[in-house]
C-alpha beads as a LAMMPS data file, in Angstrom:
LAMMPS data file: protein, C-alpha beads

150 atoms
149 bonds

1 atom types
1 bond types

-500.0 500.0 xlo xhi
-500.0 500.0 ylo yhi
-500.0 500.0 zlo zhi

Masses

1 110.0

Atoms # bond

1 1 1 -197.253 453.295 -153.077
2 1 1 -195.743 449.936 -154.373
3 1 1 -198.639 449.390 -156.074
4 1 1 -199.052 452.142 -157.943
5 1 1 -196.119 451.843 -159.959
6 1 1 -197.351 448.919 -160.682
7 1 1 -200.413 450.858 -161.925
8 1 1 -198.957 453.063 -163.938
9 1 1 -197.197 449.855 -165.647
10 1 1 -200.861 448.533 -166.413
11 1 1 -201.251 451.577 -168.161
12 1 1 -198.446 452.061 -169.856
13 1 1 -198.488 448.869 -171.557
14 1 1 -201.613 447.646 -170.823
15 1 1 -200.790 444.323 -169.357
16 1 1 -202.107 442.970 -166.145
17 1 1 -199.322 443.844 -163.735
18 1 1 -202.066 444.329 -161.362
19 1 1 -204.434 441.317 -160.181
20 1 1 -206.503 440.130 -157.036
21 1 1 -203.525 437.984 -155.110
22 1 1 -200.914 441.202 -155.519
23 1 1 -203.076 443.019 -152.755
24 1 1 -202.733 440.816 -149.973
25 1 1 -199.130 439.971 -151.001
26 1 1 -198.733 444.191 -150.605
27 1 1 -200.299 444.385 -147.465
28 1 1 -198.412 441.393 -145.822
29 1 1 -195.223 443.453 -147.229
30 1 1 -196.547 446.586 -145.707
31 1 1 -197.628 445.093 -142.306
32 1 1 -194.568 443.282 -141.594
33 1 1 -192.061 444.854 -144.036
34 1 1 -188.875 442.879 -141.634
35 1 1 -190.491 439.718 -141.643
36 1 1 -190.743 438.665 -145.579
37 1 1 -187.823 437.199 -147.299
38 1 1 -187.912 437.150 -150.742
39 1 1 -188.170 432.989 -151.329
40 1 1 -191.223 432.596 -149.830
41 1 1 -192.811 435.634 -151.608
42 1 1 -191.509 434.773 -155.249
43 1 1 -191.164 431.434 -154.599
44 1 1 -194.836 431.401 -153.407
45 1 1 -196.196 433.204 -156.733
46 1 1 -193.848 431.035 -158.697
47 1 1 -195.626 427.507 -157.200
48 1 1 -199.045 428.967 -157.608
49 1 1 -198.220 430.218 -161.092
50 1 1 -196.517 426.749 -162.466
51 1 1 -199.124 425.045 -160.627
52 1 1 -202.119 426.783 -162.421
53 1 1 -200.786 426.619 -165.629
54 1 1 -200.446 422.980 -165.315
55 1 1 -203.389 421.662 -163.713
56 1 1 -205.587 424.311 -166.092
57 1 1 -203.874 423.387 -169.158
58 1 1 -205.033 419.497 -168.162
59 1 1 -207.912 419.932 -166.989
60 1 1 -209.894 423.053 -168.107
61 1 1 -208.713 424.548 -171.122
62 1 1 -210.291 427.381 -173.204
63 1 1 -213.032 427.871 -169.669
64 1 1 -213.056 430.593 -167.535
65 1 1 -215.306 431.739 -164.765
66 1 1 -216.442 434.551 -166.262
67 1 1 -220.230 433.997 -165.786
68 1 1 -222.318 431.357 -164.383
69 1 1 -222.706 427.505 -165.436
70 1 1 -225.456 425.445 -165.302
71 1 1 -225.431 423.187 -162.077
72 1 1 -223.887 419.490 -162.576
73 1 1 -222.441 421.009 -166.270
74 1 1 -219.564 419.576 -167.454
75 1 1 -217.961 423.145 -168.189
76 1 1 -218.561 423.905 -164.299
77 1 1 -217.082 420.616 -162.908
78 1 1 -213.922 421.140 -165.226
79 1 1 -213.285 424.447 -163.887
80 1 1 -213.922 423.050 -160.064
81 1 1 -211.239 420.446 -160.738
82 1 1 -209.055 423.064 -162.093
83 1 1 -209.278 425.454 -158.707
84 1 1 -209.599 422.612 -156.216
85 1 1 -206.469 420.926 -157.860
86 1 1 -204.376 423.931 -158.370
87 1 1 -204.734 424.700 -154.877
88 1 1 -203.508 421.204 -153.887
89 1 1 -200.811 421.272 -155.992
90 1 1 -199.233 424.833 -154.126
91 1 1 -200.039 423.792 -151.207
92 1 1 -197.896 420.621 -151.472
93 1 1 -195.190 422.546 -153.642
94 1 1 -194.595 425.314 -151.252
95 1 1 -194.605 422.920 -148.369
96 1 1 -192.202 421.188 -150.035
97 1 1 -190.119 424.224 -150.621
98 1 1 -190.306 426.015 -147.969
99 1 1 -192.074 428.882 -149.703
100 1 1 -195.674 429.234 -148.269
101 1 1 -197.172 432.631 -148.742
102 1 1 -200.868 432.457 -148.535
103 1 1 -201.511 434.828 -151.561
104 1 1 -200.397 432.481 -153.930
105 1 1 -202.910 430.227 -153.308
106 1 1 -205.064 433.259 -154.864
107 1 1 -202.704 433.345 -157.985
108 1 1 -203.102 429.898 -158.945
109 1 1 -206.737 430.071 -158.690
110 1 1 -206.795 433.691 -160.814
111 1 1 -204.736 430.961 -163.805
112 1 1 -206.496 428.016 -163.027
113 1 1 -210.077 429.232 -163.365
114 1 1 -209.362 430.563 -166.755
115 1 1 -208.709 434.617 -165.471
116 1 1 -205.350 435.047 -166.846
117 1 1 -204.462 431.515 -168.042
118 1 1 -201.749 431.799 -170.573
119 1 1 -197.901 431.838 -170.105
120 1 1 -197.246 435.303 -170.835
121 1 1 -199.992 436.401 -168.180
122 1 1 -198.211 433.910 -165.639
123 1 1 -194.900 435.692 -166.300
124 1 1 -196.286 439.152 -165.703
125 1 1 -197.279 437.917 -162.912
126 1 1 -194.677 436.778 -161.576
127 1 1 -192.800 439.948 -163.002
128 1 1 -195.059 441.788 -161.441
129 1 1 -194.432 440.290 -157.907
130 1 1 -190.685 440.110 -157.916
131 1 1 -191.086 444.193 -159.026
132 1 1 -193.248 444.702 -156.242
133 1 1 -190.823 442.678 -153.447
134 1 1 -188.155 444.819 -155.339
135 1 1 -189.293 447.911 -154.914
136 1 1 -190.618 447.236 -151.475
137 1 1 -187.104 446.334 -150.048
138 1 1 -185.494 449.201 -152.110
139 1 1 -187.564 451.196 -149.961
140 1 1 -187.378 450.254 -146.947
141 1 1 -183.396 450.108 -146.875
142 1 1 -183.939 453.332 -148.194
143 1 1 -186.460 454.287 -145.230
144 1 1 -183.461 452.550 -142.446
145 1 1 -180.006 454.296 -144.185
146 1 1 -182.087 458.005 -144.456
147 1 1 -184.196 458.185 -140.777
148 1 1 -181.188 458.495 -138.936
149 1 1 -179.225 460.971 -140.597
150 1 1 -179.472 464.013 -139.498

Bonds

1 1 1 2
2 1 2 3
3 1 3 4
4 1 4 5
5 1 5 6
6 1 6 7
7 1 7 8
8 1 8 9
9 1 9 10
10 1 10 11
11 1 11 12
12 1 12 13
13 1 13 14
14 1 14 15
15 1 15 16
16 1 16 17
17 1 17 18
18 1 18 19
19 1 19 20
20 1 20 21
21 1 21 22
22 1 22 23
23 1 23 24
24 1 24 25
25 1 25 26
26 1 26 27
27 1 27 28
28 1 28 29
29 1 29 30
30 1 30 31
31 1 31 32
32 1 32 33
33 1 33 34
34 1 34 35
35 1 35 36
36 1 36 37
37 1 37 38
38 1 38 39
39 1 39 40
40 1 40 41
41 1 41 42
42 1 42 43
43 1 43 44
44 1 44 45
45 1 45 46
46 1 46 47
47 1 47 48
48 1 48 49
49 1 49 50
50 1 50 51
51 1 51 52
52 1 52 53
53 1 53 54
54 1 54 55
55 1 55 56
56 1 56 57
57 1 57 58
58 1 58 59
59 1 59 60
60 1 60 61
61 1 61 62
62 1 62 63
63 1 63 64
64 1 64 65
65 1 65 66
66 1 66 67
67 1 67 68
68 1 68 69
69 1 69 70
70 1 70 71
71 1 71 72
72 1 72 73
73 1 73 74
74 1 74 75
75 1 75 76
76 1 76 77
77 1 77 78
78 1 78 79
79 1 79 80
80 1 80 81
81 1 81 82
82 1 82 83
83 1 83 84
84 1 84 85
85 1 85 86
86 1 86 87
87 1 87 88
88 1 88 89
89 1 89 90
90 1 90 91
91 1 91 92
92 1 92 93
93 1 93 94
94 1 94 95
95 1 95 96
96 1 96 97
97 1 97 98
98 1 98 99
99 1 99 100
100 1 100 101
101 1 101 102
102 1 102 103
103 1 103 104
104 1 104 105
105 1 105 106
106 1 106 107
107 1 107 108
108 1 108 109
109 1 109 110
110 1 110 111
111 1 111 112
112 1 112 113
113 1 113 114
114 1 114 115
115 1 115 116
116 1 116 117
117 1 117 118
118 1 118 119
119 1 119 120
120 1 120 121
121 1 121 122
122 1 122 123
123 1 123 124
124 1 124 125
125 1 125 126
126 1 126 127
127 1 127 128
128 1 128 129
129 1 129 130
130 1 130 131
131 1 131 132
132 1 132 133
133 1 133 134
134 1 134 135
135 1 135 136
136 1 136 137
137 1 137 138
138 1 138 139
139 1 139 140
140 1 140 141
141 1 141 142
142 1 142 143
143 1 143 144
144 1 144 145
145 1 145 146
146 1 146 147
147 1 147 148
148 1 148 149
149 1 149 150
C-alpha cells in the first residue's frame, strides 16, 4: 500500500520515487512495523545517498551500468571502484552513526553505478524514503488508536 502512493507519485510527475532499495526498505517496514525507528531508516538512505554521490562523482562520472563492458576496460574498473567504494563508505558511515539499514547499501550502489547519479535523483530518493517511513507510521498509529474502538 505504501508503495503505491509512491507509484502514483512516479506517475504523476514522472520522477523516480520508486527504485530497487525502496522494496526491501518496505518490506522490513511491513515485517516488523514496531521495530524501525526513523534514524536508522533515513539516516541509512541518507549515508548511502551522500556516499554515492561522492565516491561516483570521483571516481566514475558520466558511466553507468547500463550494458556490458569489455573485460579489464577502463570504463568497467571505474564503475567497480565506484560500487565497491560506495559500499565501504556506508558501511563505515552508518556504523559510525548508528544508522545501519541494510537497504541502503542498495541505494548507494543504484547512484554509484551511474543508475540515478545526479543530486536531484539522490533527493527524490531520499524524499521518497522519508514519505514512505511517513506514511508507514501514519498508518500504523492509525491501525493502534482505531482497532480498539468499538
Amino acid at each position: 500500500m505504501h508503495v503505491a502512493l509512491l507509484g502514483s507519485i512516479v506517475w504523476m510527475t514522472g520522477h523516480p520515487f520508486i527504485f530497487p532499495s525502496l522494496g526491501p526498505t518496505a518490506f522490513a517496514l511491513a515485517l516488523h512495523p514496531h521495530e524501525h525507528t526513523a534514524w536508522p531508516v533515513i539516516g541509512g538512505h541518507f549515508w548511502g545517498i551522500v556516499s554515492g554521490l561522492t565516491v561516483y562523482t570521483c571516481v566514475a562520472s558520466g558511466l553507468a551500468v547500463t550494458g556490458e563492458y569489455a573485460p579489464f576496460s577502463e570504463a568497467g574498473l571505474w564503475l567497480a571502484l565506484s560500487g565497491s567504494l560506495s559500499v565501504a563508505l556506508t558501511a563505515i558511515a552508518m556504523l559510525a552513526t548508528r544508522s545501519a539499514h541494510a537497504p541502503a547499501c542498495a541505494t548507494t550502489l543504484i547512484i554509484s553505478l551511474g543508475l540515478l547519479p545526479t543530486l536531484t535523483e539522490g533527493a527524490i530518493i531520499l524524499m521518497s524514503v522519508t514519505l514512505l517511513y511517513g506514511v508507514h507510521t501514519a498508518f500504523f498509529a492509525w491501525f493502534e488508536r482505531t482497532r480498539f474502538v468499538t
